[in-house]
ROFIPA-737816 format. One line per field, with one value per residue: residue number from 0; x, z, y of N, C-alpha, C in turn; residue in three letters. Coordinates in Angstrom, 1 decimal. Layout:
BEGIN
k NUM;...
n.xx X;...
n.zz Z;...
n.yy Y;...
ca.xx X;...
ca.zz Z;...
ca.yy Y;...
c.xx X;...
c.zz Z;...
c.yy Y;...
r Ala;...
//
This chain:
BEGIN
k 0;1;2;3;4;5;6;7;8;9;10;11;12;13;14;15;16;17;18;19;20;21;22;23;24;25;26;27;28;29;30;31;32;33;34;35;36;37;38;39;40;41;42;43;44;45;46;47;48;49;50;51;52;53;54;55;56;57;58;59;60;61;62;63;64;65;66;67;68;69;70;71;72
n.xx 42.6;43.2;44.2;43.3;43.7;42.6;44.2;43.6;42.4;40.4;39.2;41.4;42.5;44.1;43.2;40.8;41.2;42.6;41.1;39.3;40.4;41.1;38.7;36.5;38.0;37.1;35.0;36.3;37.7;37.5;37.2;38.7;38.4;40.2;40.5;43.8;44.0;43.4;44.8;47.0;49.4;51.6;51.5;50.9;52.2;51.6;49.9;47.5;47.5;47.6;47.5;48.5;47.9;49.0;51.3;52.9;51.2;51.3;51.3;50.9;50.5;48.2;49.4;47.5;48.1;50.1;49.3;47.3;49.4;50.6;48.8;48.2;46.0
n.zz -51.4;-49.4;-46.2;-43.6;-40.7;-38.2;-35.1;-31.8;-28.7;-25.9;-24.8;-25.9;-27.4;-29.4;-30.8;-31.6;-33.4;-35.2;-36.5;-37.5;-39.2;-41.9;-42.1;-44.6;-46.3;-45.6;-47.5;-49.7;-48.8;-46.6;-43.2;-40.7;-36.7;-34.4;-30.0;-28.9;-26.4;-27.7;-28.9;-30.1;-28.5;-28.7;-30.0;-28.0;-27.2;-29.2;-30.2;-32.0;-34.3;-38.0;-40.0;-42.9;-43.9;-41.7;-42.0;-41.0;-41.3;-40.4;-37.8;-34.5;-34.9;-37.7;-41.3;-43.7;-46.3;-46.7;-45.7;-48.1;-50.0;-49.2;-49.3;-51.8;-53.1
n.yy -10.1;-7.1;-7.3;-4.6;-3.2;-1.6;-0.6;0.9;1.5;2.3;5.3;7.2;10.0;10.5;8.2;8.3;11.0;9.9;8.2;9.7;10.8;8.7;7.7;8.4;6.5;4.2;3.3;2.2;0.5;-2.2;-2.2;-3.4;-2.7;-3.0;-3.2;-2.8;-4.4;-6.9;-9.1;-7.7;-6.3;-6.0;-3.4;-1.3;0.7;2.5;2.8;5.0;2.6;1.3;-1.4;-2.8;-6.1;-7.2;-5.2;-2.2;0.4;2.9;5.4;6.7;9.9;10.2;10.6;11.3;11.3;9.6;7.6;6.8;6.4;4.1;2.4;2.3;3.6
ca.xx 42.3;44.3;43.3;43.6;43.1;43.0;43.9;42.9;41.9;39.4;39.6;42.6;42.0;44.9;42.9;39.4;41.2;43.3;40.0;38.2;41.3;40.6;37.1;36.6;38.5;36.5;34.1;36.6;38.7;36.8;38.6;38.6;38.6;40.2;41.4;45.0;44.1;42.8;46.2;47.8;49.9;53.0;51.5;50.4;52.5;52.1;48.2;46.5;48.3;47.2;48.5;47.9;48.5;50.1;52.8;52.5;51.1;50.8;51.2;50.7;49.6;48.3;49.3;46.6;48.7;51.4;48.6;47.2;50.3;51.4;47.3;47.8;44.4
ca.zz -50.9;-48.0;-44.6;-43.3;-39.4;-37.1;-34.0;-31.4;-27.6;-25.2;-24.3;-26.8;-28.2;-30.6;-32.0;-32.4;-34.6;-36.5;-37.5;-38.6;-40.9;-42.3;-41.9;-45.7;-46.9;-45.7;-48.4;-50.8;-48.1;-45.6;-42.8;-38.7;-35.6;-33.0;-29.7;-28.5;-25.8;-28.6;-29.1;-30.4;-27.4;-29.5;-30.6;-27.4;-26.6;-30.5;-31.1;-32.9;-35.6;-39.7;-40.4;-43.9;-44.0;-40.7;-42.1;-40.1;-42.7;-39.7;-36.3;-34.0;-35.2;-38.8;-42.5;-44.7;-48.3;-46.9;-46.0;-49.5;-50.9;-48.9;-49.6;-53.6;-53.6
ca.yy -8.8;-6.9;-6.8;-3.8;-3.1;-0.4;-0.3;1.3;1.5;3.1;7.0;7.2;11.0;10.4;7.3;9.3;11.7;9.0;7.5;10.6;11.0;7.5;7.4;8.3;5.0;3.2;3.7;1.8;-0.5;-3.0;-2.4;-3.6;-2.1;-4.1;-3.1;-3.1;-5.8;-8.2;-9.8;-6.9;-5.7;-5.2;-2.3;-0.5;2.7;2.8;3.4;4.0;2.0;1.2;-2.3;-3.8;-7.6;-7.3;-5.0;-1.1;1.5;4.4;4.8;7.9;11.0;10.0;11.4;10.5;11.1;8.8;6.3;6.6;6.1;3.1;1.3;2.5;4.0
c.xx 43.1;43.9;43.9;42.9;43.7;42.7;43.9;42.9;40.8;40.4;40.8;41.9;42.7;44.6;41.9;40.4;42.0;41.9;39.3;39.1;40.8;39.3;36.7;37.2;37.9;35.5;34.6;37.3;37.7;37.9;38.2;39.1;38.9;40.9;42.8;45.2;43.8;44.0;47.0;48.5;51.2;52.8;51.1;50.9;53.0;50.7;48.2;47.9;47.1;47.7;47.7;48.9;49.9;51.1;52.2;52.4;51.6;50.7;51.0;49.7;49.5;48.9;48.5;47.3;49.8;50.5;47.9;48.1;50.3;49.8;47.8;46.5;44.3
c.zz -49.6;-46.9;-44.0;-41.7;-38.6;-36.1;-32.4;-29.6;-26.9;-24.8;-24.4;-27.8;-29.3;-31.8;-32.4;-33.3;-35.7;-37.3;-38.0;-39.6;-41.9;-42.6;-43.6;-46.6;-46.6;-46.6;-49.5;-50.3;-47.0;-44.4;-41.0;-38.2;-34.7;-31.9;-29.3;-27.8;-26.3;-29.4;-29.9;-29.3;-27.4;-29.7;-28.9;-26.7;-28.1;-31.4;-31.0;-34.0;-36.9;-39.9;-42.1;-43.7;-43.2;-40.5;-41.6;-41.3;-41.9;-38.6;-35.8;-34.6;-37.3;-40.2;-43.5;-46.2;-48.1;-46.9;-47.1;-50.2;-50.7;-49.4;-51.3;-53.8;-54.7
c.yy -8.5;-6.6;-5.8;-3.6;-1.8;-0.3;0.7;0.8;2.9;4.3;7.4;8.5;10.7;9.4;7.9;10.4;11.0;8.7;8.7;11.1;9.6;7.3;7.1;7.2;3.7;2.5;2.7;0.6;-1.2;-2.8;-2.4;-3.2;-3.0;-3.3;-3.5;-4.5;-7.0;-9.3;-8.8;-6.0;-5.1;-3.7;-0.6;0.7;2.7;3.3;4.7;3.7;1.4;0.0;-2.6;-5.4;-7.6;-6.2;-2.9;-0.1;3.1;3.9;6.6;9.1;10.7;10.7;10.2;10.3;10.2;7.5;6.0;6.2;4.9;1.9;1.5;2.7;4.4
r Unk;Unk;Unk;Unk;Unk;Unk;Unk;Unk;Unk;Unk;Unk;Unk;Unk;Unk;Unk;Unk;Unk;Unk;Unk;Unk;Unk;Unk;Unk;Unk;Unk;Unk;Unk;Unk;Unk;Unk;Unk;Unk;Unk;Unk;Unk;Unk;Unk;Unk;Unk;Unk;Unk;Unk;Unk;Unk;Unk;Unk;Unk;Unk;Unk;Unk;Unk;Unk;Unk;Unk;Unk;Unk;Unk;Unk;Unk;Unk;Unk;Unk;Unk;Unk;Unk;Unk;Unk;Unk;Unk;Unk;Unk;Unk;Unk
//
């Protein structure tokens, strides 16, 4: 199965509205919330970011049909 994670930091408006695009996939995808400072620091003038199995599905301002495409929902 693919691990999917999204991350994320504190008082990040651009990640509260990533995730209420996503929010809905959750429903069908398991999928963690970590923040930035959790060993992901590569990513941090890049959140919120989408990774599956590491690899970047979505970064910044999300598109949900590109991230459906790239998951194969």
């Amino acid at each position: 199965m693919s691990k999917i994670i999204f991350v994320t930091s504190e008082n990040c408006e651009l990640c509260s509205k990533a995730l209420k695009k996503i929010k809905p996939l959750t429903y069908f995808l398991p999928m963690t919330i970590v923040d930035v400072s959790d060993g992901y620091d590569e990513y941090l003038l890049r959140i919120p970011v989408l990774l599956k199995n590491e690899e970047v599905i979505d970064e910044g301002i999300f598109n949900i049909w590109k991230i459906i495409k790239k998951l194969a929902i």
